[in-house]
C-alpha positions in Angstrom: 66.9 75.2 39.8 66.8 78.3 42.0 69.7 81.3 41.1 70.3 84.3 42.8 68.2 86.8 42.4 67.4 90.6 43.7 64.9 89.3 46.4 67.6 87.3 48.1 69.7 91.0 49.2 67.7 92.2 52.4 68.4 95.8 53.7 67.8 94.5 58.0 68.1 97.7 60.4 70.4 99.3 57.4 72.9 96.1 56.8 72.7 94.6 53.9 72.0 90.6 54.6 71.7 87.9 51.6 69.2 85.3 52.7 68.3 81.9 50.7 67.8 78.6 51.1 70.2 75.6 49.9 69.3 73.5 46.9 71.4 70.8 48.2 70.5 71.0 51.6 67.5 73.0 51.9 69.3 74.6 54.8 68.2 78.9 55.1 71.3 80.6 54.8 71.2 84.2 56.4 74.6 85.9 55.6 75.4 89.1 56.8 77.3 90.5 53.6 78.1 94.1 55.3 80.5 92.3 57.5 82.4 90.0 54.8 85.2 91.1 53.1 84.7 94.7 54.0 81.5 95.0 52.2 82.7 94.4 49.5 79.8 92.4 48.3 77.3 94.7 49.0 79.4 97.1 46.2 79.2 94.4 43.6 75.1 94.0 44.3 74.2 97.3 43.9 76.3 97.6 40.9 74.2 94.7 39.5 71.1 95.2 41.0 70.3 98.2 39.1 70.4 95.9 35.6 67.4 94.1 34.1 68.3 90.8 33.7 65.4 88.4 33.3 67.3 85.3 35.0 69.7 85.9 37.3 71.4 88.7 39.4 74.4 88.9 37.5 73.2 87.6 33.6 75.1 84.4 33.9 73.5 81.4 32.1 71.7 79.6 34.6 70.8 76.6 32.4 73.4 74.6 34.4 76.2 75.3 36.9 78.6 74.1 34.1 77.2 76.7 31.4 77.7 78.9 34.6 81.2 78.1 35.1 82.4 78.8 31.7 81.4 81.9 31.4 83.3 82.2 34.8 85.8 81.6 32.9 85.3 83.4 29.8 85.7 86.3 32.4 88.5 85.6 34.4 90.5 85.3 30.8 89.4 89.0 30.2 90.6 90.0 33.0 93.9 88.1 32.3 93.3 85.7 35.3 94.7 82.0 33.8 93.4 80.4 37.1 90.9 77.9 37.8 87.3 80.1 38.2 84.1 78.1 39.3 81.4 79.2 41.8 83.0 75.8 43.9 86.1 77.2 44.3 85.2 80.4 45.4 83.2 79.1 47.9 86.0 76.7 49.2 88.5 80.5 49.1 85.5 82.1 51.3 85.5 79.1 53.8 89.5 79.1 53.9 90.2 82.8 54.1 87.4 82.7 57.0 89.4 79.9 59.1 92.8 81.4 58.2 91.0 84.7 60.2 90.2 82.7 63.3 86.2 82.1 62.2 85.0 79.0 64.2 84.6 75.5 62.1 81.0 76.3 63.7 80.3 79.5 62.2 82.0 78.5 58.5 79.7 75.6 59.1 76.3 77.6 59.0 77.4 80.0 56.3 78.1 77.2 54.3 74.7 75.3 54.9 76.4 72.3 55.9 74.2 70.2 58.0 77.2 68.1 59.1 80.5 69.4 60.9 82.2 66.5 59.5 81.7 68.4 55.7 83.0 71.3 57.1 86.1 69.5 58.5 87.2 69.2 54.4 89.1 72.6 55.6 91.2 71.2 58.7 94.8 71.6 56.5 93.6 75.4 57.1 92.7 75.2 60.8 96.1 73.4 61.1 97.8 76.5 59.3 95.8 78.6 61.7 97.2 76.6 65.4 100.5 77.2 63.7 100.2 81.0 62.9 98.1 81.5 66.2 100.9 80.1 68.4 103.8 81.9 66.6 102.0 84.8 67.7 102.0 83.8 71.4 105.4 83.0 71.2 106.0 86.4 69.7 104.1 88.4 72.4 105.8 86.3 75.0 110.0 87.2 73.4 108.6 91.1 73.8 
């Protein structure tokens, strides 16, 4: 099993890009991680980056995802967050905070590394969510 590791963060033309390929899919994934969540990502890499850890980029276990996901949660609970915490579910947050913002199925499709738009369509509640909010603001900029 391949974690995240140092290599994958690539400094391109001075933006920060995280690049790896899918163990599910085998699919590249090339995101640009200056322009997600206002960097924010790229302030939690080179906070890590500059510790040794011998197995992954952030010492989690990485005997198994579940191993991974407690410690997840051993976290969160620190932090007093009583919420379920798994690398799943912040992936699903990513891809719905990314449709609520008008980001095409397409484009949440390829950051995901879904091969199929149909996987991606999991998320239509949000798109719905999104026709709704988009045409209250038409309706808005029409009553001014």
């Amino acid at each position: 099993m391949t974690w995240l590791q140092k290599d994958n963060f690539h400094l391109i033309d001075g933006k920060w890009w995280l690049i790896f390929k899918s163990l599910k899919t085998g699919v590249t994934i090339k995101l640009p991680i200056y322009m997600l969540f206002d960097g924010k990502p790229i302030e939690i890499f080179k906070k890590y980056c500059k510790r040794n850890f011998k197995s992954s980029l952030f010492g989690l276990s990485t005997t198994s995802n579940s191993a991974t996901n407690k410690q997840l949660k051993q976290l969160a609970q620190k932090v007093k967050v009583y919420k379920h915490i798994s690398f799943h579910t912040a992936r699903h947050t990513c891809a719905t905070i990314l449709l609520y913002n008008g980001v095409q199925l397409t484009t949440v499709q390829k950051l995901l590394g879904h091969q199929s738009i149909r996987t991606t369509e999991v998320y239509s509640d949000i798109m719905d969510m999104t026709v709704i909010r988009d045409l209250q603001k038409i309706k808005q900029k029409k009553s001014k």
